[in-house]
C-alpha positions as CSV (number, residue, x, y, z in Angstrom):
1,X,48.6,168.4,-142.0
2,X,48.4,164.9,-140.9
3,X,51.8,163.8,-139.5
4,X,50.4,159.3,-140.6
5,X,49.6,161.2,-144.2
6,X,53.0,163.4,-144.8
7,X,54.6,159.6,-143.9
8,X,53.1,157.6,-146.4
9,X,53.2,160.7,-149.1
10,X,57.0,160.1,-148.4
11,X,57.1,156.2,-148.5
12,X,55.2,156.2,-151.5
13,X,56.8,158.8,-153.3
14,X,60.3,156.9,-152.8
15,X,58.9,153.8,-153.6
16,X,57.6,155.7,-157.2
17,X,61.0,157.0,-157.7
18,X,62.9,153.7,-157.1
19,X,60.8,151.6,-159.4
20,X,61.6,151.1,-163.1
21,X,58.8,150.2,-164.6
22,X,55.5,151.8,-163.2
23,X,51.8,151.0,-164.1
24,X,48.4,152.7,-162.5
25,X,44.9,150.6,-162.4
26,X,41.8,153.1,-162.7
27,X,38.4,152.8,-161.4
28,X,35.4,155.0,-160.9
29,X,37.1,156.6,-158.1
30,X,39.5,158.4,-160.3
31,X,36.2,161.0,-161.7
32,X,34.6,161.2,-158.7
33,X,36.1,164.6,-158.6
34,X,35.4,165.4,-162.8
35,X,31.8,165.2,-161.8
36,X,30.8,161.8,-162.4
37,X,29.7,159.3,-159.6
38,X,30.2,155.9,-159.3
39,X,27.5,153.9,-161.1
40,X,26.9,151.4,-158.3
41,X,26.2,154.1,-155.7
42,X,23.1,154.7,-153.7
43,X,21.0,156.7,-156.3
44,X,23.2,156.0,-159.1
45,X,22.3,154.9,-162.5
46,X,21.9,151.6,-161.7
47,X,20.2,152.5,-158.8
48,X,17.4,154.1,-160.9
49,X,17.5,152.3,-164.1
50,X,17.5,148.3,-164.5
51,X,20.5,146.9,-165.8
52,X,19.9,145.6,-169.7
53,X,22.5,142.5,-170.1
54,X,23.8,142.5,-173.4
55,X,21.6,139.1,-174.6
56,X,18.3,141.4,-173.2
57,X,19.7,144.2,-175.8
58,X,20.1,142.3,-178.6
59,X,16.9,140.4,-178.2
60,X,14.1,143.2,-176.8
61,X,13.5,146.1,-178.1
62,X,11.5,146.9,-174.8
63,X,15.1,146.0,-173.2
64,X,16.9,148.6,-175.9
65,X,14.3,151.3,-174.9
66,X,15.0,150.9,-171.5
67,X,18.7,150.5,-172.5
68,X,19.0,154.2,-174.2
69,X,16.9,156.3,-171.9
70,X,19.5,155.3,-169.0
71,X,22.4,156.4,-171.7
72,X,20.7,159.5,-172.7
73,X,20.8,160.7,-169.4
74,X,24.3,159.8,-169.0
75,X,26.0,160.8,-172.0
76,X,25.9,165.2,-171.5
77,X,27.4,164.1,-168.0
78,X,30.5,162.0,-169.7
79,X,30.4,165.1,-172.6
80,X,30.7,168.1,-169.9
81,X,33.7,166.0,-167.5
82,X,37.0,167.3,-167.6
83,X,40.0,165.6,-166.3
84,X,40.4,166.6,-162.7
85,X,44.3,166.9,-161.1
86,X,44.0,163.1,-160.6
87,X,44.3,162.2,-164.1
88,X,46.5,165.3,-164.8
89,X,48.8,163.7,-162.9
90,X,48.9,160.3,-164.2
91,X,49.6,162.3,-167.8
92,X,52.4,163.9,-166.6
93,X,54.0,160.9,-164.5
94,X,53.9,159.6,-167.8
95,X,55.2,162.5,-169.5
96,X,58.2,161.8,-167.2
97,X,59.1,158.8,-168.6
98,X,57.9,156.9,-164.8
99,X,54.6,155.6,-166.1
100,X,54.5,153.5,-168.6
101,X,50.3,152.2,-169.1
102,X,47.5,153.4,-167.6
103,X,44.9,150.3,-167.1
104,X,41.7,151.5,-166.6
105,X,37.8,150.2,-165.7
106,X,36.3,153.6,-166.4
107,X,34.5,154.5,-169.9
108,X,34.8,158.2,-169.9
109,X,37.8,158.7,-171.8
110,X,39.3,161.4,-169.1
111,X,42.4,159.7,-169.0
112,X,43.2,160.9,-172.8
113,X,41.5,163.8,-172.5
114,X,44.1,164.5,-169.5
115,X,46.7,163.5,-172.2
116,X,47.6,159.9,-171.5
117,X,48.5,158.3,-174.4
118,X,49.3,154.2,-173.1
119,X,45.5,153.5,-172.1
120,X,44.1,150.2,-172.3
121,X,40.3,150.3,-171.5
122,X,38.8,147.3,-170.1
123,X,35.4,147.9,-170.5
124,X,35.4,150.0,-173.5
125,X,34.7,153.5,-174.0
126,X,31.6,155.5,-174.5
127,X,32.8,158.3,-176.4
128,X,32.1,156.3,-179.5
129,X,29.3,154.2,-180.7
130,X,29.2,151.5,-183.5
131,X,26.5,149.8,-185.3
132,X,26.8,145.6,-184.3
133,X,26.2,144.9,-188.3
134,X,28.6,146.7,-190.4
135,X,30.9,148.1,-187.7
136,X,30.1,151.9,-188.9
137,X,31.1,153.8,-185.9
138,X,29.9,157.6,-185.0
139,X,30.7,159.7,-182.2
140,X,28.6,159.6,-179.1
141,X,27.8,163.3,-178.9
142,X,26.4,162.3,-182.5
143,X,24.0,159.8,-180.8
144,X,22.9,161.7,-177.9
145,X,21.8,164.2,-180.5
146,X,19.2,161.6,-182.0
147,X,18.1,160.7,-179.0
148,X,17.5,163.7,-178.2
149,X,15.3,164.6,-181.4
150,X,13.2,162.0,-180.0
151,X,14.7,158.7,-181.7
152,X,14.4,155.9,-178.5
153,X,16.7,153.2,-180.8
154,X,19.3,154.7,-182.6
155,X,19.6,152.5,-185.6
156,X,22.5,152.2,-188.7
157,X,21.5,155.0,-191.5
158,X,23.9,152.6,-193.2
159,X,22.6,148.8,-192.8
160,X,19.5,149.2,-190.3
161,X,21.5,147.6,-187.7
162,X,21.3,147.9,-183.9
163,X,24.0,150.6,-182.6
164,X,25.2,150.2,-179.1
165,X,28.3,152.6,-177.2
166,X,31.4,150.9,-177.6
167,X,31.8,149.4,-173.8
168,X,31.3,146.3,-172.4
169,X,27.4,145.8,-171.0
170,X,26.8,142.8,-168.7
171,X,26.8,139.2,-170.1
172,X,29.5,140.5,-172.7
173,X,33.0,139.6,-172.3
174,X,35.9,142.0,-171.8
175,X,38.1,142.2,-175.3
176,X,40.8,139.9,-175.2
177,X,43.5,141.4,-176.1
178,X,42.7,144.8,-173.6
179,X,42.7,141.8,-171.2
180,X,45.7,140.1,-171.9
181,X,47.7,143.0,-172.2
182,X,46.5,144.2,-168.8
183,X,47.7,141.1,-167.3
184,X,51.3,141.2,-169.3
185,X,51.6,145.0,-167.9
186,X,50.4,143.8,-164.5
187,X,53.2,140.9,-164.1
188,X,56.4,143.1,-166.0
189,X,55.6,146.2,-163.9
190,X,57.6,146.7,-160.3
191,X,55.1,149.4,-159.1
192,X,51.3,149.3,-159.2
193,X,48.9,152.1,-158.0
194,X,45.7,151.1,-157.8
195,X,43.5,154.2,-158.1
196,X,39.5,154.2,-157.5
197,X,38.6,151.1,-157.6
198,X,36.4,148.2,-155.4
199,X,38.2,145.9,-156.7
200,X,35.0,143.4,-156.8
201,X,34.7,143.4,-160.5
202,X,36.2,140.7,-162.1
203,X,38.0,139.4,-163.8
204,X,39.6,142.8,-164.0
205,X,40.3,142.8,-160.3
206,X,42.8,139.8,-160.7
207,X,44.8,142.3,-162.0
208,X,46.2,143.9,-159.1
209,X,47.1,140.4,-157.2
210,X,48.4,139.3,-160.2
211,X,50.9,142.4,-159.9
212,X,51.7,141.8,-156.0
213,X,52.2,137.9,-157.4
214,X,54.8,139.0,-160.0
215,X,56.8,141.4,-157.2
216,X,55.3,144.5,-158.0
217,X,55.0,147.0,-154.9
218,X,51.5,148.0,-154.8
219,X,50.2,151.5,-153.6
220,X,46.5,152.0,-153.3
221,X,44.8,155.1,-153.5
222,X,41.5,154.3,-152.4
223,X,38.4,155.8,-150.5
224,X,37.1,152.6,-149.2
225,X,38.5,149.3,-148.2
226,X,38.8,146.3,-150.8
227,X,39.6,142.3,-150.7
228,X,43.1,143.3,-151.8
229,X,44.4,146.1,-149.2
230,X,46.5,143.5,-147.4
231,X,48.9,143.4,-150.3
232,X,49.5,147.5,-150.2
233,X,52.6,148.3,-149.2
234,X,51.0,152.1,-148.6
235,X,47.7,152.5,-148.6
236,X,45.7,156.3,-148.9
237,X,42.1,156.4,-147.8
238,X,42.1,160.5,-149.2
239,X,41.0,161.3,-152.5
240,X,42.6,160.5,-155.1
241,X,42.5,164.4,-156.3
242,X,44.8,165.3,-153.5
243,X,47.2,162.5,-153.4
244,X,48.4,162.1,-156.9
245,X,49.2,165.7,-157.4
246,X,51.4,165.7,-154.4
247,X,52.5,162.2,-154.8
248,X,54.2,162.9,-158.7
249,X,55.1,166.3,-158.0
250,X,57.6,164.8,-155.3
251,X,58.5,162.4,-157.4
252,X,59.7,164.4,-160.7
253,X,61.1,167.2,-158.0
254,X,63.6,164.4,-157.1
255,X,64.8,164.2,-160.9
């Protein structure tokens, strides 16, 4: 085993077990290994379909077509994903009383699923749908079932209204108080991992400077570089599968 990777393994996993109040940023990254690739990725979704902004959804129903036949064939991908060892371990590092919130980018609702129960989602989650009129909401395996049946616009049974997956599209703002209590989490926390993410997409990315500007040590677990690696105090380029499991196991083993 890599002598650089048993070093930093050790650094962060004292670092973990000194700090009192402990907090873990999510991204894509985190489900690579649950199945589910990162939407922005050479032959990804976005790749293949055209983004719909949220103003083009509300206003097109050319836009909304175009809108749901991207979802359809993401939605049995979310449905089959399990929670790899990567979010396993954030569940128990909670469980432990070291973790305290899990902040996450990432719409797939695998951190639950994993049994995480402090998850703020900034951009929303897909495992639920809701109509934009009355606020009815319905599962999403509901939703992919219509589509599936042939309906290209799922509308409200209840109100005729347009129904849309509960996450954030572009040209809609995150929810404000997700946000804010990111930020409150990110400035009272002494530890940060950062898990999976680029780090481009803002404003959530301010929330891992914002940490390092409130003192917290940060630890990134990250397959590629970002604008923020200079403030990692330990930095893992492996995946994020690997280096969790290890990284809480040593930690608990030292209670």
């Amino acid at each position: 085993m890599d002598a650089s990777y048993l070093q930093r393994l050790e650094r962060a996993s004292s670092l973990l077990a000194a700090a009192r109040t402990v907090v873990a940023f999510t991204g894509a990254g985190i489900s690579t290994a649950s199945g589910l690739a990162d939407f922005r990725s050479l032959g990804g979704l976005w790749d293949r379909h055209p983004v719909v902004t949220y103003g083009e959804f509300l206003a097109s129903e050319t836009a909304r077509m175009s809108y749901w036949a991207m979802r359809r064939e993401l939605i049995p991908s979310l449905l089959a994903a399990r929670p790899n060892p990567a979010h396993q371990a954030l569940a128990a590092l909670e469980s432990s009383g070291r973790l305290q919130a899990v902040i996450t980018q990432n719409i797939d609702g695998l951190h639950q699923r994993a049994g995480s129960g402090k998850v703020i989602e900034l951009h929303g989650t897909n495992m639920q749908a809701s109509c934009l009129d009355c606020g009815r909401s319905w599962p999403i395996a509901d939703i992919q079932s219509r589509l599936d049946d042939g309906d290209k616009v799922p509308r409200c049974s209840a109100c005729e209204g347009l129904i849309k997956p509960d996450t954030v599209s572009f040209g809609q703002s995150l929810p404000e108080q997700e946000l804010s209590e990111a930020f409150r989490w990110a400035r009272r926390c002494d530890l940060l991992l950062m898990i999976g993410s680029s780090l481009t997409v803002q404003p959530a990315a301010l929330i891992v400077p914002a940490a390092a500007e409130g003192g917290a040590v940060l630890v990134f677990i990250n397959h590629q570089e970002t604008p923020y690696d200079s403030l990692a105090e330990v930095r893992f380029a492996e995946k994020a599968d690997r280096v969790l499991p290890e990284l809480v196991h040593g930690v608990i083993s030292r209670t």
